[in-house]
C-alpha positions, 0 to 999 in steps of 0.5 A: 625638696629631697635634701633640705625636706626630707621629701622622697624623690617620687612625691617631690616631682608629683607635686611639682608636676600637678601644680604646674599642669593645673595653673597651665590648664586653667590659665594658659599664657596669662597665667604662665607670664605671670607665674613666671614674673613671680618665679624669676623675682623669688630665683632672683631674691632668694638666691642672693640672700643665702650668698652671704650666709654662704660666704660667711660659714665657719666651715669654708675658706676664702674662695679667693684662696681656693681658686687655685690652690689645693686645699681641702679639695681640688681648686674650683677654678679648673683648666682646659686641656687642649685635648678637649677643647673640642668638647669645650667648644661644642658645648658653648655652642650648644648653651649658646644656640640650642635654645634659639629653636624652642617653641617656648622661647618664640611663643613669648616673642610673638606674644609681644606688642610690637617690634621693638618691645620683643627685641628689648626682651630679649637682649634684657634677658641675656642680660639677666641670665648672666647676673642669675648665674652669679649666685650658683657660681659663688655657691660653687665654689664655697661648696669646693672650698668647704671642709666637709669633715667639719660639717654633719655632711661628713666625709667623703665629699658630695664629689666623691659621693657622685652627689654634685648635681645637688650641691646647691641644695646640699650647700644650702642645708649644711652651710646656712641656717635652716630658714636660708636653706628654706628661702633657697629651695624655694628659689630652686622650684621657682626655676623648675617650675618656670621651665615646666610651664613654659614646655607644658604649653609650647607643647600642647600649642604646637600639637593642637595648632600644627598637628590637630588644626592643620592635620587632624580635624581643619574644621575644628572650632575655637572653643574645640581647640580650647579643649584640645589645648587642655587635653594636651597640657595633661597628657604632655604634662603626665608624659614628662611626669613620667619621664623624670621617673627614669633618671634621678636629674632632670637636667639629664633631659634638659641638657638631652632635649636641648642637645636635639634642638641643636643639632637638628631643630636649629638648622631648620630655623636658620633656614627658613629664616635665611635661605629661601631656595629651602623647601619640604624636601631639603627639611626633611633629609635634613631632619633625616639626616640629623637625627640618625647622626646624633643617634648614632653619636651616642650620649653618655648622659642616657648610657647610649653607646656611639655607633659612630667614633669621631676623631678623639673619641675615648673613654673620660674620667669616669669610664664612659666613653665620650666624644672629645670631637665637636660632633654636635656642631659638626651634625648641624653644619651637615643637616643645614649644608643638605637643607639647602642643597637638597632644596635646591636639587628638588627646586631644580628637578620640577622646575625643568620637569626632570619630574612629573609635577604628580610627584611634588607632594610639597607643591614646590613648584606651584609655591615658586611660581606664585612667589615670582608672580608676587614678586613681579606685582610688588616691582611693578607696583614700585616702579610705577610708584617711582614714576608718579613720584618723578612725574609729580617732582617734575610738574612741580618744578614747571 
């Protein structure tokens, strides 16, 4: 909206923010499911109809061509060195299992009808995600294959301006007519617009469900957590609102937001999937644990140096000094190894009475004791379900 309107920065996000938290207010779920059936179809359509438009301008060469030869830019098909594959590898990583710990994610899982329904959804997405990226690709490298001086762009190149985080919408301003240019902002706000929706309820639900309902107020009502809900979604809404005001890329905090998930949100959940010995105590050293390593880290992204240097770490192209070491793979692979010995310990420690049970603040102990007790009920159930069913065979055999 700043490069193809003319929109000053400050109202585009106002806009975009106020829409999103009143159709979240007033609609909740539905409305976001159905919002974002309409925003995935505009992503879909409008970014697909500006790649021809792009691929045919005057202004770019055959992007065929520019893969790997140097011509009026660098070739958009780079390589990777062997000295960052570290990087490489932990930021597939990331983008591959950062986003399995969002609430967002899980609040349509559940929302399915059944089983099956919420496994198809999920693989058709990926599916989805993978043919959604083309367009950007292609645009990409029509934007790399492009000479600019030829265009009232002008020199020197968005890349060298420090501009190429909006190359999407420079592209679409200067290499389409203004109508395409138009269509393909449109597709861009859809795409915003349909992850600020989704944050703003899986964080007011996660507040008013674990915090006010468990913590604050038991006793609240249904219609008081109505309410609740909707205050949340304003006042989360205008703290993101607010958040944006501090970096002119709002990727900086998906990609920041997304990296925490990873390191140490991720973890738990594999635990509490996977490992049953997994307690209160293991999460929270794990938690613990995992936050301050990844503080520590550093993250070029918000200008926070690195207390701790791994292996390999310098300062990249542009002076910033990075870590080339898969640091944020390594910081989960800890937080989840002391989950899963810290629980133990915990476990082993009340369940010998090394600790008084006063200090079972997570009730550890009780919580085992009733597992095993249920666990016993169920076998017990089952193997005199396996006799009736060999006593009734052989009677029917007589």
């Amino acid at each position: 909206m700043r490069v193809i309107l003319d929109l000053p920065y400050v109202y585009s996000i106002i806009i975009s923010s106020v829409v999103a938290i009143i159709y979240t207010l007033l609609g909740g779920l539905y409305s976001v499911a159905y919002t974002d059936v309409i925003q995935l179809i505009l992503i879909f359509v409008s970014l697909w109809v500006c790649v021809p438009f792009m691929l045919t301008n005057p202004h770019s060469l055959d992007i065929s061509l520019t893969a790997y030869n140097q011509t009026f830019q660098a070739p958009w098909v780079g390589t990777v060195e062997l000295n960052e594959a570290g990087k490489w590898f932990d930021d597939f990583m990331l983008l591959a299992l950062g986003g399995l710990a969002y609430q967002a994610f899980y609040q349509r899982i559940l929302s399915s009808s059944s089983y099956s329904q919420a496994q198809l959804t999920c693989f058709t997405s990926a599916g989805f995600c993978l043919v959604l990226g083309i367009p950007s690709v292609l645009i990409g490298a029509v934007a790399a294959s492009t000479d600019w001086n030829s265009t009232t762009y002008g020199l020197p190149t968005p890349y060298e301006r420090d501009e190429e985080g909006s190359i999407l919408p420079i592209a679409l301003l200067f290499l389409t007519p203004t109508y395409v240019s138009v269509i393909g902002i449109g597709a861009v706000a859809a795409a915003v617009m349909s992850s600020m929706d989704s944050a703003l309820l899986s964080s007011a639900s996660l507040f008013s469900s674990n915090i006010y309902k468990n913590i604050i107020r038991k006793q609240a009502s249904d219609y008081e957590m109505q309410w609740v809900i909707r205050i949340s979604v304003v006042v989360v809404g205008l703290a993101g609102t607010g958040l944006t005001f501090l970096d002119s890329s709002v990727l900086v905090f998906w990609l920041v937001g997304v990296d925490m998930s990873y390191t140490i949100m991720f973890p738990q959940l594999v635990c509490v999937l996977f490992f049953k010995v997994s307690n209160g105590y293991g999460v929270c050293v794990g938690y613990i644990l995992g936050f301050v390593m990844r503080v520590l880290s550093g993250e070029p992204l918000i200008g926070l140096p690195p207390a701790i240097r791994f292996p390999g770490c310098r300062l990249d192209k542009e002076g910033k000094l990075t870590q080339f070491f898969p640091f944020r793979t390594t910081i989960m692979l800890l937080s989840l190894v002391s989950i899963v010995f810290f629980s133990w310990l915990a476990s082993v420690i009340f369940s010998k009475g090394l600790l008084s049970d006063k200090w079972d603040v997570f009730d550890i102990k009780r919580r085992a004791a009733q597992t095993a007790r249920a666990s016993d009920v169920k076998m017990s159930d089952t193997d005199e379900g396996g006799s009736a069913a060999k006593q009734h065979l052989n009677t029917t055999r007589c």
